[in-house]
N, C-alpha and C positions, 0 to 999 in steps of 0.2 A: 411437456417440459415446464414445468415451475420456473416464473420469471425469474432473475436475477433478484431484480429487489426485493421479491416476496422472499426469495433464500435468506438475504442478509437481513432481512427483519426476525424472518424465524431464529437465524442462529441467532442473534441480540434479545431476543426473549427464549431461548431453549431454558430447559431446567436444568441442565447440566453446562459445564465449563466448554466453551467454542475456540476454536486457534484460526487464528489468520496468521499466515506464514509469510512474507515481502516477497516481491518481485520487481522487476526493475523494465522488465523488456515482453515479447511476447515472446519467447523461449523459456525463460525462466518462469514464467506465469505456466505456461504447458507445463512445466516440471512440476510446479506445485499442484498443477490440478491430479497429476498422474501419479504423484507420490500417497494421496490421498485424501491432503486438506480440503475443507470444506467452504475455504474464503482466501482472498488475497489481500493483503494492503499492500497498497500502491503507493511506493516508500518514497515522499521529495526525496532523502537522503541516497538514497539508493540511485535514483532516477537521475537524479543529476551528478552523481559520481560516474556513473558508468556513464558519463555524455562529457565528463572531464571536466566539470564543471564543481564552484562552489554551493551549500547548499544555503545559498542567500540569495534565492529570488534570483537568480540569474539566468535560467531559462525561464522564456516568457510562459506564460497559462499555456500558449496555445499549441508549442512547442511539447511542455508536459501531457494536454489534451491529442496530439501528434503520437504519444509513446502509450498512454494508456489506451487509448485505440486498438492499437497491434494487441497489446495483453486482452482486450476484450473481446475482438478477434478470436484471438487462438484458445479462449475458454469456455468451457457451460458453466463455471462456481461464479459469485458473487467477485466483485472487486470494492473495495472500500477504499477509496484513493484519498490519500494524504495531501490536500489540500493548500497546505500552510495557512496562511489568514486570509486566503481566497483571493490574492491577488488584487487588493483593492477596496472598495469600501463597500457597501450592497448592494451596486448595481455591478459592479464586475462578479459579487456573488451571483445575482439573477443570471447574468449573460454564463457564468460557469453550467449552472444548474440545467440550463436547458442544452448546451451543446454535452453537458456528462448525459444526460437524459438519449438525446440524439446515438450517441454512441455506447449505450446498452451498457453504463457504469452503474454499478447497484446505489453508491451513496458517497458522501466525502466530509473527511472530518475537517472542521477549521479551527484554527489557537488563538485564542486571544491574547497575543503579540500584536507588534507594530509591523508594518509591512515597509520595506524589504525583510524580511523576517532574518534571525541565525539562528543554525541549530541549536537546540537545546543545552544542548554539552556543551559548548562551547562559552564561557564565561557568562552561564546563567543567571546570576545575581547582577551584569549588571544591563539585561534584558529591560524595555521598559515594556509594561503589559497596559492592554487596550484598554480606554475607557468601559465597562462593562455593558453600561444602559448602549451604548455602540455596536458592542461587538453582538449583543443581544436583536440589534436591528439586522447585523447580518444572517443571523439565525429565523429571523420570521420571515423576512425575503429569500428566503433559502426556502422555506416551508410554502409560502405563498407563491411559488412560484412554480414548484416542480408538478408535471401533470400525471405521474404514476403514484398513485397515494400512497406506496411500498418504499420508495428512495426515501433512503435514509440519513438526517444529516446529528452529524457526531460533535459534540463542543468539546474540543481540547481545552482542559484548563492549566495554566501556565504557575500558579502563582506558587507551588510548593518548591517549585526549579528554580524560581526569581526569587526565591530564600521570604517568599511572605507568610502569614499564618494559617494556619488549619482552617479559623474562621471568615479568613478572606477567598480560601478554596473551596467553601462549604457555602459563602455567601455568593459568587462568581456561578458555581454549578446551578443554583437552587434561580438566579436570574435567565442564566441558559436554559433551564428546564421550562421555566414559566413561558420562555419565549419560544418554545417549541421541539428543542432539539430531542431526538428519540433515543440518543443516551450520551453519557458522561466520559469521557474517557480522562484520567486522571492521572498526570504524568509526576513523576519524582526520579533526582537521579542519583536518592540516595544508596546504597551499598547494602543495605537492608529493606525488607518490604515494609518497618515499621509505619511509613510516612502513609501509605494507601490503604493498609490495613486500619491502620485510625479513620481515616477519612470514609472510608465503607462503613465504619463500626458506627460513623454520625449518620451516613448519609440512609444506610440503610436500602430499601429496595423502592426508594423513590421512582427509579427508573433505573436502567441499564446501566453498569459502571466496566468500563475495559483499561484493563491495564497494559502498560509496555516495558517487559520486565528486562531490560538489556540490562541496565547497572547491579538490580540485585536477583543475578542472574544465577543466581547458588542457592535461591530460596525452590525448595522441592514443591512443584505443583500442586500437591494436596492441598496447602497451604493457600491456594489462592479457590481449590475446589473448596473446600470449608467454609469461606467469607464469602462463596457465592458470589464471586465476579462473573462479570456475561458472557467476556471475552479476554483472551491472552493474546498478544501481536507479537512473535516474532519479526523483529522491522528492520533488519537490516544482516539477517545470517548467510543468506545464500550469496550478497555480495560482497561479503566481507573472503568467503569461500571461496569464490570466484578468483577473487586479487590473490590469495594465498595460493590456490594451484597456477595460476599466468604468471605469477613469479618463479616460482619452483620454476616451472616449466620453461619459460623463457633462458631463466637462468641455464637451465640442465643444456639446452640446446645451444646457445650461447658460449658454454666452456668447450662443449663436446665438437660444437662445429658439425654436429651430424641430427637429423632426429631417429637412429636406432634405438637410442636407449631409453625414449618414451615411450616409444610407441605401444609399449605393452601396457602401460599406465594410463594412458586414455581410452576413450569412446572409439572407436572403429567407424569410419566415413559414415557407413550405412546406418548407425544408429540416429547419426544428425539427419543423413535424410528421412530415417524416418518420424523425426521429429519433426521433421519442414512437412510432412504426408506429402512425398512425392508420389507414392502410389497411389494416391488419389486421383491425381493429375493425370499420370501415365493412365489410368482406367478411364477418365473422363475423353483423353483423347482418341482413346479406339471409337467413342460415342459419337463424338464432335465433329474430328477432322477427316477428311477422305481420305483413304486409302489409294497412295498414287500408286497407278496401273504398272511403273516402272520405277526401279531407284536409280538415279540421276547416275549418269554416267561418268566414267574419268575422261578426265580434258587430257586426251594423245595428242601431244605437239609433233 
């Protein structure tokens, strides 16, 4: 079996276009491995929604290191866990680096934002972004730290969202890169891919470039196979999926007062267990546990 990290290194250099699809849990991570993707991101937004939570640094690292666990668990593909700005300055990056390492996480990307961080979307222009030569020290303590020479650490860079220039995107990347990171990921949340498409068109094949195409989300893939990007992230579809049928669903049950009228619209008990692999279990126990000689008797009062 091909380590984790060596997987997420290959897909970030493949010759052709990579998808990493979100997940949020270790169920939804077995989906994505079983539907076919080849990698997960390991979505803060995601992660801390399904936990009822804001996506502002509000569950602690270790808490988030608590949930991509399970997902790494329940997988053999790569996980690229979404980071945020690493929870601190580069020694909370070091301490990340070797407990993601400990729990068989292929790599993680960090943004150069300020920590508590806020989503992207959410009043991005008036985000303030990291000092560079800074956020650039979290990236070589990140490097100089991990002891699998395959984990991969990704620079989100911020500054097309926070409404700065191309040359301030292009100058931020080219410091991350000097300082080590094994690729670029390059976020916009404009309506069109014009904003990433430029910035590839300068950046060229310096190294690795991943885009997260949620806002210009109408742009047809070819379009990002032709610019030669490394990777595409779906980052947040299966939870947004997720809220859309527990509403329905809620609802349906809710007016009806009954669940007849779902029940043909979902999964069937046994499909979940066979997503838990209880037949594993039941097999392991004929192995394990003894076979009592009698079954326990009814208590006749």
């Amino acid at each position: 079996m091909i380590r984790k990290t060596t997987q997420l290194k290959q897909l970030l250099h493949s010759s052709q276009l990579e998808f990493l699809m979100e997940a949020h849990n270790g169920l939804s991570a077995k989906i994505v491995e079983e539907t076919g993707f080849s990698g997960i991101w390991g979505s803060g937004l995601s992660i801390s929604a399904a936990n009822g939570v804001r996506d502002n640094n509000e569950m602690s690292w270790t808490q988030v290191l608590d949930t991509v666990e399970y997902m790494s668990d329940a997988t053999t593909i790569p996980i690229l866990l979404d980071a945020d700005t690493g929870f601190g300055n580069f020694n909370n990056v070091r301490r990340l680096v070797r407990k993601l390492e400990q729990v068989n996480v292929a790599g993680l990307c960090i943004e150069d934002k300020l920590f508590p961080k806020t989503n992207s979307f959410i009043n991005g222009e008036q985000q303030p972004l990291a000092d560079p030569i800074e956020f650039a020290g979290k990236i070589k303590a990140a490097k100089d730290t991990q002891q699998d020479p395959d984990f991969c650490v990704v620079a989100r860079v911020e500054a097309l969202i926070a409404g700065w220039s191309m040359s301030e995107a292009l100058q931020r990347a080219s410091i991350y890169h000097e300082a080590g990171a094994d690729a670029i990921l390059i976020h916009s949340k404009a309506a069109t891919p014009n904003q990433i498409l430029g910035f590839k068109s300068e950046w060229q094949d310096t190294c690795p470039v991943i885009i997260v195409p949620t806002m210009y989300h109408s742009t047809p893939t070819s379009v990002f196979r032709e610019s030669n990007f490394s990777v595409a992230i779906w980052a947040n579809h299966l939870l947004r999926t997720a809220i859309t049928a527990m509403q329905q669903a809620a609802a349906k049950i809710h007016s009806e007062e009954s669940i007849a009228g779902i029940e043909q619209q979902i999964v069937p008990i046994m499909e979940v267990f066979r997503l838990q692999d209880a037949a594993e279990l039941q097999s392991a126990e004929k192995t394990y546990l003894p076979v009592p000689a009698e079954p326990v008797a009814e208590i006749v009062r």
